[in-house]
Biopython code that builds the backbone (N, CA, C, O; Angstrom):
import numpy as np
from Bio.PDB.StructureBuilder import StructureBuilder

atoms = [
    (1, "UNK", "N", (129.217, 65.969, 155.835)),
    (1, "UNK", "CA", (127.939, 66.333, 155.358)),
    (1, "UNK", "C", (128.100, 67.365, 154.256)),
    (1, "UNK", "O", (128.697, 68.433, 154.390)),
    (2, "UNK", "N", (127.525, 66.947, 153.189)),
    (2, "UNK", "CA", (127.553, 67.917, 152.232)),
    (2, "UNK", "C", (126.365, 68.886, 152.243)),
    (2, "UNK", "O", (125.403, 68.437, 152.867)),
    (3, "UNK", "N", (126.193, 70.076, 151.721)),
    (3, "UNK", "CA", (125.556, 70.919, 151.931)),
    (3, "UNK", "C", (125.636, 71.871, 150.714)),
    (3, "UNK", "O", (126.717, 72.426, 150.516)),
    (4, "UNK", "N", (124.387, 72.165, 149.708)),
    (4, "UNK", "CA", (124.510, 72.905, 148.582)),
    (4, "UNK", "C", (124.338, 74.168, 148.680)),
    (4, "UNK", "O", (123.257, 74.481, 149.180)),
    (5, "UNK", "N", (125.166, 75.196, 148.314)),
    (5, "UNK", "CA", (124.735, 76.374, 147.760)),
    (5, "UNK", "C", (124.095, 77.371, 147.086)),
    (5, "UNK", "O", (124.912, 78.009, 146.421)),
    (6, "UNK", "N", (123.568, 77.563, 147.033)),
    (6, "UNK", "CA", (123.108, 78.363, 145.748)),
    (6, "UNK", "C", (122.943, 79.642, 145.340)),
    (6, "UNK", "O", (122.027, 80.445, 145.516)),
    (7, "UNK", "N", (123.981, 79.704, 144.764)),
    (7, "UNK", "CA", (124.474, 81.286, 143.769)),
    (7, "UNK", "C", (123.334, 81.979, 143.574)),
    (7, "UNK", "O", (122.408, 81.373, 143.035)),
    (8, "UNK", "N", (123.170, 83.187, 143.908)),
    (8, "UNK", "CA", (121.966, 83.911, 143.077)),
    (8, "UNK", "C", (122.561, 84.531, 141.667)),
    (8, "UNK", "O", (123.682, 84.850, 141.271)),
    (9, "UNK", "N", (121.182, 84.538, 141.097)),
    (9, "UNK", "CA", (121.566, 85.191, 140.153)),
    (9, "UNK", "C", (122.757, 86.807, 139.398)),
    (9, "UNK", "O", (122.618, 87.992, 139.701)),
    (10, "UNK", "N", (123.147, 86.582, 139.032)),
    (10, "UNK", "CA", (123.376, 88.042, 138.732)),
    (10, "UNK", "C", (122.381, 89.031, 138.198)),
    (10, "UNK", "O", (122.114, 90.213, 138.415)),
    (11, "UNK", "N", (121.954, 88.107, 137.437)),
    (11, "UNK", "CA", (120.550, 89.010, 136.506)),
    (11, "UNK", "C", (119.206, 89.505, 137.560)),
    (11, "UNK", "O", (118.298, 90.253, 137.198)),
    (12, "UNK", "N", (119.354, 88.836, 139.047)),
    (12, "UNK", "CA", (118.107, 89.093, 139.879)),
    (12, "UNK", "C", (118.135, 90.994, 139.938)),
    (12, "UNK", "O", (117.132, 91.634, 139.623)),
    (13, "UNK", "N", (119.032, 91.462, 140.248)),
    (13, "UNK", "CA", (119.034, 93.176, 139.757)),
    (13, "UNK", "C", (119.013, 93.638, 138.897)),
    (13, "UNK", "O", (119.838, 94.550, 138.834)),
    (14, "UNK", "N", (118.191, 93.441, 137.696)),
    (14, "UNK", "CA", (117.668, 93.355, 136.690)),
    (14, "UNK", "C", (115.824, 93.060, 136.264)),
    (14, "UNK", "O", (115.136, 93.226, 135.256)),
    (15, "UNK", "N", (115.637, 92.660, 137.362)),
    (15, "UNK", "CA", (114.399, 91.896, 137.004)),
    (15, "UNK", "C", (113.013, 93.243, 137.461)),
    (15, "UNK", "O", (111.859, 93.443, 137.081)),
    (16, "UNK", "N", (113.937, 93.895, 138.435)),
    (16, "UNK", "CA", (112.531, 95.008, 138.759)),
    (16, "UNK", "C", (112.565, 96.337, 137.737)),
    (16, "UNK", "O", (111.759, 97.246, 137.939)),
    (17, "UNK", "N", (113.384, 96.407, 136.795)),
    (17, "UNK", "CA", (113.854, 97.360, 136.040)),
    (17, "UNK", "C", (113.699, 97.177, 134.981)),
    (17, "UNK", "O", (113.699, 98.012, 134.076)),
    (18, "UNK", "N", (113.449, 95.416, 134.878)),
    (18, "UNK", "CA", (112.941, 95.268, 133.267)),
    (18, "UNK", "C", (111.106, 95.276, 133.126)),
    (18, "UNK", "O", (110.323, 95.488, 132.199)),
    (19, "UNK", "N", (110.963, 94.911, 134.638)),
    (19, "UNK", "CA", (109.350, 94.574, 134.849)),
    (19, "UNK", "C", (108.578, 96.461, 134.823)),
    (19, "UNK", "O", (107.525, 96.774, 134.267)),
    (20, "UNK", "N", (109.323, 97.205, 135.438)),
    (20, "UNK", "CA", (109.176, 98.599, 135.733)),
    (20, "UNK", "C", (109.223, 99.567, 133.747)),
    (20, "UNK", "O", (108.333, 100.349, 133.411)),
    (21, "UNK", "N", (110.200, 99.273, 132.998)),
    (21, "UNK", "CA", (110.010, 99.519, 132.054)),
    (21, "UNK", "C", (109.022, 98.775, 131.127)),
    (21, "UNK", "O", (108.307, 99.497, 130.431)),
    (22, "UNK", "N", (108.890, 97.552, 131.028)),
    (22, "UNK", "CA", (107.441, 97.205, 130.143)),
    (22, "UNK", "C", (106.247, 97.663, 130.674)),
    (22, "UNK", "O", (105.392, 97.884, 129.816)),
    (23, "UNK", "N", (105.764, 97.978, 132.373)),
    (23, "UNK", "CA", (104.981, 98.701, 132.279)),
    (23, "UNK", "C", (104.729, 100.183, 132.082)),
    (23, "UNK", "O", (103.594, 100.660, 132.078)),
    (24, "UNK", "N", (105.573, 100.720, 131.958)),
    (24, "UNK", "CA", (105.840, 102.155, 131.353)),
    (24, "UNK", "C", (105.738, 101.695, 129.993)),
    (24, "UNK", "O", (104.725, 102.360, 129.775)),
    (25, "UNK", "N", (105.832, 101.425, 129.485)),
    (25, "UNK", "CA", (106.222, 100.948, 127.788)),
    (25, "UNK", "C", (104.621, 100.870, 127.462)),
    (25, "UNK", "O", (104.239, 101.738, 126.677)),
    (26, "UNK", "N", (103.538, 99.882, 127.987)),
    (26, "UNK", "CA", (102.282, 99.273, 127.605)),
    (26, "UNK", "C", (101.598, 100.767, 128.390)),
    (26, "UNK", "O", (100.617, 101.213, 127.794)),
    (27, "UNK", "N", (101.974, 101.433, 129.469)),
    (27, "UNK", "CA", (101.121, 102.929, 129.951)),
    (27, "UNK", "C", (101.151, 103.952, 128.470)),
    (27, "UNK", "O", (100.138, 104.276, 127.851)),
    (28, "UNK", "N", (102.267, 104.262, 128.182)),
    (28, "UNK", "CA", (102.537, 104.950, 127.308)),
    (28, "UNK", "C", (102.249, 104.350, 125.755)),
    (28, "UNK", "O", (102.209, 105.200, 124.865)),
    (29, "UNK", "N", (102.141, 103.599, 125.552)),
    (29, "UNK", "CA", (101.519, 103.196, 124.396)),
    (29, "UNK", "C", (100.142, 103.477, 124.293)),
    (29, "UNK", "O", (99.680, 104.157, 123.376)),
    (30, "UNK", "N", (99.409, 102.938, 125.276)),
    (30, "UNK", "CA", (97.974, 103.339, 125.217)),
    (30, "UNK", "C", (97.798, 104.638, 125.111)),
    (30, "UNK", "O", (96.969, 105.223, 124.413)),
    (31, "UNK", "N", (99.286, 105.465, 126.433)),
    (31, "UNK", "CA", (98.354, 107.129, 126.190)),
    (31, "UNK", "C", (98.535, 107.503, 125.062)),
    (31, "UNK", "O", (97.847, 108.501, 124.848)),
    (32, "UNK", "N", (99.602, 106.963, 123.519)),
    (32, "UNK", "CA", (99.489, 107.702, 122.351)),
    (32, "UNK", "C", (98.545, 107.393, 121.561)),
    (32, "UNK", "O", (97.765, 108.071, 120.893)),
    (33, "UNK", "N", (98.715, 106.131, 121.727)),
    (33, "UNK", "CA", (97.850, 105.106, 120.842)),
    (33, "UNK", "C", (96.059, 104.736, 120.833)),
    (33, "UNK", "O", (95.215, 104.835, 119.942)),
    (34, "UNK", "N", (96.000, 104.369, 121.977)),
    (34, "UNK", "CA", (94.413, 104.771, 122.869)),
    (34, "UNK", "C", (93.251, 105.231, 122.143)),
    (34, "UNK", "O", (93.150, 106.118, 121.295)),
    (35, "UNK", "N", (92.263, 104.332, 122.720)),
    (35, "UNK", "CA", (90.923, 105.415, 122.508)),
    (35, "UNK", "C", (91.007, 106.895, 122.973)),
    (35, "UNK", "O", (90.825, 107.852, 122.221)),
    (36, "UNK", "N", (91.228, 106.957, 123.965)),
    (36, "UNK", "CA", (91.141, 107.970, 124.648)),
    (36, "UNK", "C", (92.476, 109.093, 124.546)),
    (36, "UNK", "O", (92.530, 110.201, 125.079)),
    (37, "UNK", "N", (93.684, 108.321, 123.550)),
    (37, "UNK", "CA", (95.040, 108.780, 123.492)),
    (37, "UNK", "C", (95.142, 110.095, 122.646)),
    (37, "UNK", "O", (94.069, 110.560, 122.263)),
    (38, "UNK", "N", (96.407, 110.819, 122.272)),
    (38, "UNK", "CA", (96.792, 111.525, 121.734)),
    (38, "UNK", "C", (96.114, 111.860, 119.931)),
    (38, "UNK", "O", (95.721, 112.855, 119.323)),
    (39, "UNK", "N", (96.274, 110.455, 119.639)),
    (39, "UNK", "CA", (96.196, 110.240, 118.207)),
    (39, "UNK", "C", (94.543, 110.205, 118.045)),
    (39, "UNK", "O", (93.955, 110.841, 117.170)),
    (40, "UNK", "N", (94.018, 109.529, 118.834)),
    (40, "UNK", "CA", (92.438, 110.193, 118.358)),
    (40, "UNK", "C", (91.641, 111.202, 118.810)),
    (40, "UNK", "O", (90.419, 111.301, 118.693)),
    (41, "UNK", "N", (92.537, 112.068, 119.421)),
    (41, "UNK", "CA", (92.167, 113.590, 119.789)),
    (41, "UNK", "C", (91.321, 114.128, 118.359)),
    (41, "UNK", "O", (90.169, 114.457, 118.075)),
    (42, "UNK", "N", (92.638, 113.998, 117.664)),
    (42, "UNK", "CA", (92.276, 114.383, 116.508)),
    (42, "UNK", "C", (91.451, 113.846, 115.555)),
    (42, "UNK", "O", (91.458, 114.509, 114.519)),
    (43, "UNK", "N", (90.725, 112.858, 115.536)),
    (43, "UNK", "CA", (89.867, 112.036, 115.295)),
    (43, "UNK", "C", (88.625, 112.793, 115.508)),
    (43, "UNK", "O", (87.922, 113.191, 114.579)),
    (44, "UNK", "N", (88.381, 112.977, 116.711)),
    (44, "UNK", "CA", (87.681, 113.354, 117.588)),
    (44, "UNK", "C", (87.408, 114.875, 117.319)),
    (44, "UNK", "O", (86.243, 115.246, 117.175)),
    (45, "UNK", "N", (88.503, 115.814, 117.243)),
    (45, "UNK", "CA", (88.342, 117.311, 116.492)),
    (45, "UNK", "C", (87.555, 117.364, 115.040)),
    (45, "UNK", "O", (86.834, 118.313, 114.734)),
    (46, "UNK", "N", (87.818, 116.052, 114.054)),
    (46, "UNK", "CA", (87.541, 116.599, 112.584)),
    (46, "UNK", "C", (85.840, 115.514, 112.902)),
    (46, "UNK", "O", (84.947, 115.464, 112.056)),
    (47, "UNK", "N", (85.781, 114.868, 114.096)),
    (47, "UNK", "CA", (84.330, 114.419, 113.760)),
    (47, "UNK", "C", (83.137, 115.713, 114.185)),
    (47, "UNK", "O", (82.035, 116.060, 113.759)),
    (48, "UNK", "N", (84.017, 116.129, 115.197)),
    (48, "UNK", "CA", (83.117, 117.565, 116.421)),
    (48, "UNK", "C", (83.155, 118.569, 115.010)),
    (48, "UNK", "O", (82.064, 118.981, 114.617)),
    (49, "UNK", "N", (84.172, 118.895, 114.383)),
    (49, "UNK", "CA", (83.990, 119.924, 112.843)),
    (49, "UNK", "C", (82.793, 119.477, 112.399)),
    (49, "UNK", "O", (81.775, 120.161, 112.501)),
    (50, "UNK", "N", (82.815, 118.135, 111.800)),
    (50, "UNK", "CA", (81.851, 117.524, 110.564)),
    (50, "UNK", "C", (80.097, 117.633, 111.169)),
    (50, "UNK", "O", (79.027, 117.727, 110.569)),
    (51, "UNK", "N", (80.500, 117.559, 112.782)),
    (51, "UNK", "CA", (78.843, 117.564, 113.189)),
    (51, "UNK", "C", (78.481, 118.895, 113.539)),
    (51, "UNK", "O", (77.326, 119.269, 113.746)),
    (52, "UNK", "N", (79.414, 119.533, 113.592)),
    (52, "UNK", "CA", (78.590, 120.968, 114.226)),
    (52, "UNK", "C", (78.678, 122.022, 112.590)),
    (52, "UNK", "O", (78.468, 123.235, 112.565)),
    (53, "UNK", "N", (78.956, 121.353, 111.636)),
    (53, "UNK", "CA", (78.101, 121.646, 110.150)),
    (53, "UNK", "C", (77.690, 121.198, 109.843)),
    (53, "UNK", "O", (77.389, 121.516, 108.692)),
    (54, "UNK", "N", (77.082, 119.848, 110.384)),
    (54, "UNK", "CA", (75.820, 119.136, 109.935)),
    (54, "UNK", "C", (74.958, 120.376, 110.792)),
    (54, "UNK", "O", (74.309, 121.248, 110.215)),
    (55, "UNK", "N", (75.062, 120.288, 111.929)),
    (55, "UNK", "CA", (73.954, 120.838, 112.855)),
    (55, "UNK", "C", (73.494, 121.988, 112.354)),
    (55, "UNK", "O", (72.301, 122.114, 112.078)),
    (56, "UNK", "N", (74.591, 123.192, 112.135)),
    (56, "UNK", "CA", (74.090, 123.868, 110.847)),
    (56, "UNK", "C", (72.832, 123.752, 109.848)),
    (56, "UNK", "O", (71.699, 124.230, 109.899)),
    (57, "UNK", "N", (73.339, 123.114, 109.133)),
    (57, "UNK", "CA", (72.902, 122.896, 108.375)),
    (57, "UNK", "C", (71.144, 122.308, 108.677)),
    (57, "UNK", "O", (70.154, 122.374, 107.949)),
    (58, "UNK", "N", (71.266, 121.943, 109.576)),
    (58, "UNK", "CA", (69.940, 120.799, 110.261)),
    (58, "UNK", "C", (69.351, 122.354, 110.962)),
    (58, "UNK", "O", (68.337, 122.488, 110.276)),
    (59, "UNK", "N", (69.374, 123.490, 111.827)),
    (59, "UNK", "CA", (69.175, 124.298, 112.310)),
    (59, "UNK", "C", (68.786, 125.635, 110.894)),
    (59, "UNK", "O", (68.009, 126.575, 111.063)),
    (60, "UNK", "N", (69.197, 125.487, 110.200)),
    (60, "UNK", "CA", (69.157, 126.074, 109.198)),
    (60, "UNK", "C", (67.675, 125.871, 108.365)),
    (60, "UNK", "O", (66.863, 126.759, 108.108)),
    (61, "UNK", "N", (67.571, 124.216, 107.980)),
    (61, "UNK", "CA", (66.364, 123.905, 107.603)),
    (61, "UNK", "C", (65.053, 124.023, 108.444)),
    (61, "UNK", "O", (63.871, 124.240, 108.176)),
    (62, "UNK", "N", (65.701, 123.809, 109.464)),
    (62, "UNK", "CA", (64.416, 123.854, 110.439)),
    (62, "UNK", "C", (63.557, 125.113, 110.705)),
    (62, "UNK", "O", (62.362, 125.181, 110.991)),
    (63, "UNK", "N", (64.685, 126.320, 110.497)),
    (63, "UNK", "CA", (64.361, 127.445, 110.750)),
    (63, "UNK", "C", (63.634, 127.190, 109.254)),
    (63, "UNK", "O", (62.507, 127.573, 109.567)),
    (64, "UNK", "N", (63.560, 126.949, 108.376)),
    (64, "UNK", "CA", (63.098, 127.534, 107.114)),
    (64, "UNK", "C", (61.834, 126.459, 106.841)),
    (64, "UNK", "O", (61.028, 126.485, 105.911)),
    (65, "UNK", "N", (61.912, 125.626, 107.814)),
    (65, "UNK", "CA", (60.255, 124.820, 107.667)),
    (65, "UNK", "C", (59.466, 125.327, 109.172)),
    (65, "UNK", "O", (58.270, 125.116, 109.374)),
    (66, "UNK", "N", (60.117, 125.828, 109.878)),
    (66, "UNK", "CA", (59.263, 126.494, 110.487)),
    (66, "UNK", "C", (58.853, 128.190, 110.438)),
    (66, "UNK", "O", (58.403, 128.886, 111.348)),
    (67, "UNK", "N", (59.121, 128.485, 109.313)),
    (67, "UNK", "CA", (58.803, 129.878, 108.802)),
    (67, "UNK", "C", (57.606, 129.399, 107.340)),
    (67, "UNK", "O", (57.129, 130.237, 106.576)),
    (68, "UNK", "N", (57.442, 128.484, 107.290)),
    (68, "UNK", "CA", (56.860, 127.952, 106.218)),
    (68, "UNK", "C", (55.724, 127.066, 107.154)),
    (68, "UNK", "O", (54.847, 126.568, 106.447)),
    (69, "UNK", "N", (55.614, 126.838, 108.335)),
    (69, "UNK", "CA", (54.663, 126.268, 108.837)),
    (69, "UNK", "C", (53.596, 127.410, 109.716)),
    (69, "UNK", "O", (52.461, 127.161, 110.123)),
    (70, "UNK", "N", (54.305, 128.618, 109.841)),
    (70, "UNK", "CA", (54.265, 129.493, 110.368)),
    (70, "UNK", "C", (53.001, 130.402, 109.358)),
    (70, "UNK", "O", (52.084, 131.119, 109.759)),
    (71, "UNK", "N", (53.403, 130.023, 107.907)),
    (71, "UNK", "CA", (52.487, 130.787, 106.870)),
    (71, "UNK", "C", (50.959, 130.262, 107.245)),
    (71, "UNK", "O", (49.899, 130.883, 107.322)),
    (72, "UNK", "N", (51.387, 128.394, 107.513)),
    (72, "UNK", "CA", (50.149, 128.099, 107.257)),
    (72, "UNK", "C", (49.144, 127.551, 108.259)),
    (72, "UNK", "O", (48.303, 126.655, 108.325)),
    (73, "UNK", "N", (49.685, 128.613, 109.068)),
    (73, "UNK", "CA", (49.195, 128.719, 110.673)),
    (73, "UNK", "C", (47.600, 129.241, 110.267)),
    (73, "UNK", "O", (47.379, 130.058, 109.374)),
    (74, "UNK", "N", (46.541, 128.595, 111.114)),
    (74, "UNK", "CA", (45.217, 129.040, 111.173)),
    (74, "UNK", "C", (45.566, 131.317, 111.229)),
    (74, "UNK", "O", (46.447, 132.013, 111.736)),
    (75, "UNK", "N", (44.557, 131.560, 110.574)),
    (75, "UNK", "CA", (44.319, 133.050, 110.821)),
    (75, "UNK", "C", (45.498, 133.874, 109.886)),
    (75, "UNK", "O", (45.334, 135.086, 109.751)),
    (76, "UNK", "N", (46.770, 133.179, 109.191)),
    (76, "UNK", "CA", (47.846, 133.278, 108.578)),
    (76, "UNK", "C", (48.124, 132.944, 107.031)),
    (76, "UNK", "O", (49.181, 133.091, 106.417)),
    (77, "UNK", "N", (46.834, 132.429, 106.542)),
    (77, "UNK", "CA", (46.979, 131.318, 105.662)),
    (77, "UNK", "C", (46.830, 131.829, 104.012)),
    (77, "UNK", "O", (45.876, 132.003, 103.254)),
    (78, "UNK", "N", (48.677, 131.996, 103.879)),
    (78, "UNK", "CA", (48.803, 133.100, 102.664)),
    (78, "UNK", "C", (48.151, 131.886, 100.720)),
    (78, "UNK", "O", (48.588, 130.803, 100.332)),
    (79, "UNK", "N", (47.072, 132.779, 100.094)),
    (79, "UNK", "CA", (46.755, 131.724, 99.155)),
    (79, "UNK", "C", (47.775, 132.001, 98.781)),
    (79, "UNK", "O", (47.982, 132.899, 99.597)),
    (80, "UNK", "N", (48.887, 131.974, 98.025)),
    (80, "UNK", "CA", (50.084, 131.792, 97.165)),
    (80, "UNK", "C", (50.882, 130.658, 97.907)),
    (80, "UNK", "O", (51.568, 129.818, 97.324)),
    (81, "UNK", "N", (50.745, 130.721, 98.959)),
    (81, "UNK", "CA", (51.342, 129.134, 99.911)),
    (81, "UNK", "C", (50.555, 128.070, 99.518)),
    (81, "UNK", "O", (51.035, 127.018, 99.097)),
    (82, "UNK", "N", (49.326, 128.291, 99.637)),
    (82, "UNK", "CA", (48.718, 126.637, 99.251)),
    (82, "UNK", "C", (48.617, 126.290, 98.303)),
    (82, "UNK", "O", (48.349, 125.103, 98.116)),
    (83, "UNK", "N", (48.811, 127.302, 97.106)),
    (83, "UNK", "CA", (48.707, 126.767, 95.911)),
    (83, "UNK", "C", (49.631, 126.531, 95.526)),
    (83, "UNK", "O", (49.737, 125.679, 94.643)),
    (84, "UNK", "N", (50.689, 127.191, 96.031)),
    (84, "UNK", "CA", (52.579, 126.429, 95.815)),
    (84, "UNK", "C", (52.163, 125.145, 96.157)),
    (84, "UNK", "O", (51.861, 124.430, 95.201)),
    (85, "UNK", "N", (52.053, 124.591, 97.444)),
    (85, "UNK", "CA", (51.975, 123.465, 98.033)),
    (85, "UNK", "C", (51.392, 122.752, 97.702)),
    (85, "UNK", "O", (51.874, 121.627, 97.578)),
    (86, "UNK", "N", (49.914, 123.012, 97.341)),
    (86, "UNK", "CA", (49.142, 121.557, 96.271)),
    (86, "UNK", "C", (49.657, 121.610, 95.199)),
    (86, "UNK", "O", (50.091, 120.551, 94.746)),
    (87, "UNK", "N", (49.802, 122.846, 94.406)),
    (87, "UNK", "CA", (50.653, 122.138, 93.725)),
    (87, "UNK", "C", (51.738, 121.299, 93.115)),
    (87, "UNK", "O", (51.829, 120.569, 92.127)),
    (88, "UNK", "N", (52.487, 121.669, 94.044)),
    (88, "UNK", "CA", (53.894, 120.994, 94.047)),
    (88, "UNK", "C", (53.239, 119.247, 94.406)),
    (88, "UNK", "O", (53.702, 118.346, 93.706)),
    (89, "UNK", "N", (52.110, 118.854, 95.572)),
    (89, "UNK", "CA", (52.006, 117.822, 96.079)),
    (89, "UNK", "C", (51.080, 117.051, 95.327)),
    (89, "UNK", "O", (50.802, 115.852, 95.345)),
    (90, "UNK", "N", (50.508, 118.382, 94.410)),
    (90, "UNK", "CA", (49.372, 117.171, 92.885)),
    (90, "UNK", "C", (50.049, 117.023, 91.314)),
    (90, "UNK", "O", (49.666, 116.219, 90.463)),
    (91, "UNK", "N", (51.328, 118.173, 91.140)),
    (91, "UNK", "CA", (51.803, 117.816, 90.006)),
    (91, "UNK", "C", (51.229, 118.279, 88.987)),
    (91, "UNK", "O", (51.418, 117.936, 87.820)),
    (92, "UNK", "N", (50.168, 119.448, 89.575)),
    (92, "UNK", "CA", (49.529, 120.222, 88.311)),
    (92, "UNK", "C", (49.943, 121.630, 88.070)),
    (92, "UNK", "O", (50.286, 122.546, 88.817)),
    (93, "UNK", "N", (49.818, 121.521, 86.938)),
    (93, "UNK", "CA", (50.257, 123.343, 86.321)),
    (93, "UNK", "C", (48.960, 123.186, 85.366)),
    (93, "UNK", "O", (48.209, 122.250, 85.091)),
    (94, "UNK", "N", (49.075, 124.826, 84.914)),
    (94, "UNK", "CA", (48.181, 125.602, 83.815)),
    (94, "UNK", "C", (48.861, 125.485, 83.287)),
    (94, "UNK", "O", (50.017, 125.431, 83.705)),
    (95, "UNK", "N", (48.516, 125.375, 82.006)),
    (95, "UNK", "CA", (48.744, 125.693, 80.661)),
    (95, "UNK", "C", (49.929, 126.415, 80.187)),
    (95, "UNK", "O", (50.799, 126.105, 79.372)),
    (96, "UNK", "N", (49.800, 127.123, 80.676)),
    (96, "UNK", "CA", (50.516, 128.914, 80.617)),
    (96, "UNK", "C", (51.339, 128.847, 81.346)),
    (96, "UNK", "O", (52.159, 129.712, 81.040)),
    (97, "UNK", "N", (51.661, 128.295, 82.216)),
    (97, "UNK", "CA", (52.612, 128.144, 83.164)),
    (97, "UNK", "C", (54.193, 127.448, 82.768)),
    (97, "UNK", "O", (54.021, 126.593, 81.898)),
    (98, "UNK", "N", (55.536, 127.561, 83.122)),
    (98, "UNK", "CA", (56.822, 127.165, 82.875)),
    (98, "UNK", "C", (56.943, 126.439, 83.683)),
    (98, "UNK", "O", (56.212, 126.844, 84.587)),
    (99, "UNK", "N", (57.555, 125.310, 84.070)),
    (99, "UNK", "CA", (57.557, 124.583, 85.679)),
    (99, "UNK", "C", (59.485, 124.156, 85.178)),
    (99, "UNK", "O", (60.043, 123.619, 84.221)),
    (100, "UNK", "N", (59.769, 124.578, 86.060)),
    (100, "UNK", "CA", (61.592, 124.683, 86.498)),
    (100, "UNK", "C", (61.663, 123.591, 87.422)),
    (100, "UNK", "O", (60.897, 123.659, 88.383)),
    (101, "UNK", "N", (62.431, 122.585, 87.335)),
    (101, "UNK", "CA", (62.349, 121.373, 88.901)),
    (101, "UNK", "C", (63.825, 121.836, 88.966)),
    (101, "UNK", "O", (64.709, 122.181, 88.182)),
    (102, "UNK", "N", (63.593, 121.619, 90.671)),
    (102, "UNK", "CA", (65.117, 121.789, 90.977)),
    (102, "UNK", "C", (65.192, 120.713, 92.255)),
    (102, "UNK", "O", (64.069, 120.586, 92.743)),
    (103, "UNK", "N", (66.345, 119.790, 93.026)),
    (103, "UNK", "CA", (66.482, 119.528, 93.679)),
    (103, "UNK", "C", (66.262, 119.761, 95.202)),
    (103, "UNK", "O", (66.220, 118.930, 96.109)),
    (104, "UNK", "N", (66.141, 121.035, 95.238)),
    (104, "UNK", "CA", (65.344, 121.609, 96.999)),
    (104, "UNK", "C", (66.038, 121.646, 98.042)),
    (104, "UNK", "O", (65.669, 121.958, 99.174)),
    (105, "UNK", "N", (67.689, 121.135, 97.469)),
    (105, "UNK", "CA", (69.028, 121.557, 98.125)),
    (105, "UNK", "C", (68.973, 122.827, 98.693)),
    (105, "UNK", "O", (69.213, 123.136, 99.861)),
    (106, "UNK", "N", (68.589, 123.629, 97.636)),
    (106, "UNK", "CA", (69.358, 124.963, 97.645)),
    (106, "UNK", "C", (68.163, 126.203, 98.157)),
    (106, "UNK", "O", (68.501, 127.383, 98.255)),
]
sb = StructureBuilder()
sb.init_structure("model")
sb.init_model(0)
sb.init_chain("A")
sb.init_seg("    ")
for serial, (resi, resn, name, xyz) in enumerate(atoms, 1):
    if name == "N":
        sb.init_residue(resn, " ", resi, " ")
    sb.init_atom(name, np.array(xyz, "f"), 0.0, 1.0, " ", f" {name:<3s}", serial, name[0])
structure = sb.get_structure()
C-alpha cells in the first residue's frame, strides 16, 4: 500500500510574520498619512490660524456696527449720523461739499 506524504512547507514560518508586518505597515501608514494622521495636524494648525483671524476680524466689525447701531438707537439719535447715512444711501452732496470714496475696508 502506498501512502503519500506531505512535506510542509518551509516558508509556513514565515507566513505569520509576513501577515503581522503588512498589518503594521497599512496601521502606520494611515497614522502618518491619515485624515486624522501626523501630516494633517498641520493642515489643521494653519486652517485653526486662518479662522481665528477671520473671526477677528468678523468680531471686530461687528463691534463697529454695533456701536453705529447703538447711535441710532431711539432717544440716541445723533443728526450727523443720519445725514452721513442718507447720505451715503441717496448719493447726494451740496455743492460745497468734497466727497472722497473709499472702499470701507479700512
Amino acid at each position: 500500500m502506498w501512502t503519500r506524504h506531505h512535506r510542509r512547507s518551509p516558508l509556513r514560518h514565515l507566513l505569520l510574520p509576513v501577515f503581522a508586518f503588512g498589518v503594521l505597515a497599512y496601521f502606520s501608514h494611515h497614522a502618518v498619512n491619515g485624515s486624522l494622521g501626523l501630516a494633517s495636524q498641520q493642515r489643521y494648525t494653519e486652517e485653526i490660524t486662518q479662522l481665528s483671524s477671520e473671526l477677528q476680524m468678523l468680531e471686530k466689525r461687528r463691534s463697529e456696527l454695533e456701536k453705529k447701531t447703538a447711535m441710532l438707537r431711539d432717544g440716541s439719535l445723533e443728526r450727523d449720523m443720519i445725514d452721513e447715512q442718507a447720505r451715503r444711501l441717496l448719493g447726494l452732496t451740496r455743492s460745497s461739499e468734497i466727497v472722497i470714496l473709499h472702499d470701507g475696508a479700512t
